[in-house]
C-alpha positions in Angstrom: 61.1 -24.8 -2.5 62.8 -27.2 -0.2 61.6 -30.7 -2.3 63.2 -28.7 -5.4 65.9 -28.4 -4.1 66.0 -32.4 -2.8 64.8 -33.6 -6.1 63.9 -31.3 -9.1 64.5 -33.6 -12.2 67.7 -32.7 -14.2 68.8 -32.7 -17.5 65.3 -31.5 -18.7 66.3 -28.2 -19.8 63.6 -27.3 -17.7 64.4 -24.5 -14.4 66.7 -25.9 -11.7 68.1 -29.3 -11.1 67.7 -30.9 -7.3 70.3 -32.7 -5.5 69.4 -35.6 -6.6 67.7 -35.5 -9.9 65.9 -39.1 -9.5 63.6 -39.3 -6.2 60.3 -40.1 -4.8 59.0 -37.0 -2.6 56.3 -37.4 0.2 54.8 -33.9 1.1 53.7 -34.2 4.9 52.9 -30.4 5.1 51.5 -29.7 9.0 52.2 -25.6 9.3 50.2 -22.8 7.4 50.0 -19.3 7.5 49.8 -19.2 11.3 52.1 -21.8 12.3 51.3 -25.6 13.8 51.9 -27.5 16.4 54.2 -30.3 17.9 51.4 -32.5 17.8 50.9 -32.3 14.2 54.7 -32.8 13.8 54.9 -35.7 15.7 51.9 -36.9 13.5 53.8 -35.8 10.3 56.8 -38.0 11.5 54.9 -41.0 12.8 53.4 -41.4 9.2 56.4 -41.8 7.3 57.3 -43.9 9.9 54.4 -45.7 9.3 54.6 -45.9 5.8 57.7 -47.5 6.1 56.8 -49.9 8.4 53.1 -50.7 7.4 53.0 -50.2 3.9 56.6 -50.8 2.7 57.3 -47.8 1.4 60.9 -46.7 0.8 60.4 -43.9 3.6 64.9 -43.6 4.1 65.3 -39.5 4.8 63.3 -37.1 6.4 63.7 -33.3 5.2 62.8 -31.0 8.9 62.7 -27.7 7.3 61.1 -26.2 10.6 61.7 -25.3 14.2 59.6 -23.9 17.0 58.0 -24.7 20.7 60.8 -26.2 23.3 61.6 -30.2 23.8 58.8 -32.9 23.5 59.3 -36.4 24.5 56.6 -37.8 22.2 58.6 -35.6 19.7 61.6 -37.0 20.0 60.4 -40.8 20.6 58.6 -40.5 17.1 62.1 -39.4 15.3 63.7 -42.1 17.6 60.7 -44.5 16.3 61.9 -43.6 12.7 65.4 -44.3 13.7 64.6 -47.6 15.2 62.9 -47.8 11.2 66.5 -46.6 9.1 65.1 -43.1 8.8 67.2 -40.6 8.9 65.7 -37.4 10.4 67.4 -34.1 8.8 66.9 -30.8 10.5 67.3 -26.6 10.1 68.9 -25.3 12.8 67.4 -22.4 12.7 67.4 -18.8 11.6 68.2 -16.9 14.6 71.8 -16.4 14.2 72.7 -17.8 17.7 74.4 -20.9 19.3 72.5 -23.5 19.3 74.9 -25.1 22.2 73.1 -21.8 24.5 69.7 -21.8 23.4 68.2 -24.5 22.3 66.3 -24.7 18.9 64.0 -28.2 18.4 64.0 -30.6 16.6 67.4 -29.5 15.7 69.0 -30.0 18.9 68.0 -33.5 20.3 70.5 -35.5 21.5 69.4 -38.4 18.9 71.7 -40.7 16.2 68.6 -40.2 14.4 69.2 -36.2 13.9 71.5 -34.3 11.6 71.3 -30.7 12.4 72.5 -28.2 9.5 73.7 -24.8 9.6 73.6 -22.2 6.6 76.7 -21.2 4.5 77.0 -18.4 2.4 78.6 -18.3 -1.2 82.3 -18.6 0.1 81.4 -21.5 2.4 81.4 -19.6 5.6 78.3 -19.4 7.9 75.6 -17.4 6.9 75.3 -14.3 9.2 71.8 -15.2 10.3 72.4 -19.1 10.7 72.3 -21.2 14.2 75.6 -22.8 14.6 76.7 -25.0 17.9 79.8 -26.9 18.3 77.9 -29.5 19.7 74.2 -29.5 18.4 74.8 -28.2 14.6 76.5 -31.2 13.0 77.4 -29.2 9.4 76.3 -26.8 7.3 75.2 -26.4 3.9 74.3 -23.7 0.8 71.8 -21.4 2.2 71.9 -18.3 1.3 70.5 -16.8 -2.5 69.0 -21.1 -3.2 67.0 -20.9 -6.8 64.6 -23.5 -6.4 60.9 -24.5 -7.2 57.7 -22.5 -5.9 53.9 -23.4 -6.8 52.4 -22.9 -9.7 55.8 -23.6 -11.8 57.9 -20.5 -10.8 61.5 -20.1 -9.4 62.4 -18.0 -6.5 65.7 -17.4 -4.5 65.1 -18.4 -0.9 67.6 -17.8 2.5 67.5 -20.1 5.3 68.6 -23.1 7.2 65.5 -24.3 5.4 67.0 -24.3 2.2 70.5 -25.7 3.9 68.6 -28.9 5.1 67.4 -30.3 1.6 70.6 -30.1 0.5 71.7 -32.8 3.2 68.7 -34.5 3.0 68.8 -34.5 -1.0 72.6 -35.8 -0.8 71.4 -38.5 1.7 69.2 -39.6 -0.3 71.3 -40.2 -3.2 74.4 -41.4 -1.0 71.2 -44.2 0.1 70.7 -44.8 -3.6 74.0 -45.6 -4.5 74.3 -48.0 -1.1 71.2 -49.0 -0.5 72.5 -51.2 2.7 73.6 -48.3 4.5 71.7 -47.5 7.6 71.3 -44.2 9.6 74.3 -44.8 11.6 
């Protein structure tokens, strides 16, 4: 659902359109049905890191479409690793409709250039009832609520969440990076 929304192709006739129609994807998929675990985030970040560094690949934006456990250091050095590589690291805020600036909802709220934290907005722009928000942890917000995108095996469903909100930033990064391709993080 999320990488459809980042990049389904357009003009196809074909479903929906992503944000930006013309985009490489790398799936780094570390939860299942029961969850995961920091570790295996900080794996999924430290190899598009690495494929950046090692093997040249255009690794530019990061699409965080998850939350869960409390701060990690090595968690936070690996998105500040793919900072120190031009990656921009895009986050949900979360789902709990609470302030983020109270309780604190990882990786959305490090402290990090590196981070962009996004909140969900309903149909009339306004924050989505169940969306995180935080003065000074959620950075923006964006569509949310009722997203049509891609699901397996070639359907379409409508999905809620600041999990649908964050391939919308990460989809418009991408193309803003596309346009400017000199433009780093910061």
């Amino acid at each position: 659902h999320v990488a459809g929304t980042i990049g389904a192709v357009g003009d196809n006739g074909l479903g929906v359109v992503g944000v930006n129609w013309e985009v490489s994807l790398m799936g780094l998929r570390f939860l299942g049905p029961n969850g995961g675990s920091i570790s295996d985030g900080i794996q999924a970040v430290n190899y598009a890191t690495m494929m950046k560094t090692q093997y040249g690949q255009n690794v530019r934006v990061t699409n965080n479409s998850w939350g869960g456990g409390g701060s990690s250091d090595a968690l936070l050095q690996a998105i500040e690793a793919g900072y120190d590589a031009d990656i921009l690291f895009v986050a949900s805020a979360g789902n709990d409709g609470s302030d983020n600036d109270s309780v604190d909802k990882y990786p959305a709220n490090y402290t990090s250039n590196a981070v962009i934290s996004v909140a969900a907005t309903d149909h009339d722009d306004s924050l989505a009832g169940f969306s995180n928000y935080g003065a000074t942890t959620v950075d923006l917000g964006a569509p949310g609520v009722s997203i049509l995108s891609t699901v397996p095996d070639g359907g379409y469903e409508f999905f809620n969440g600041t999990s649908m909100a964050s391939p919308h930033v990460a989809g418009a990064a991408a193309l803003a990076l596309a346009v400017h391709p000199t433009l780093t993080v910061d």
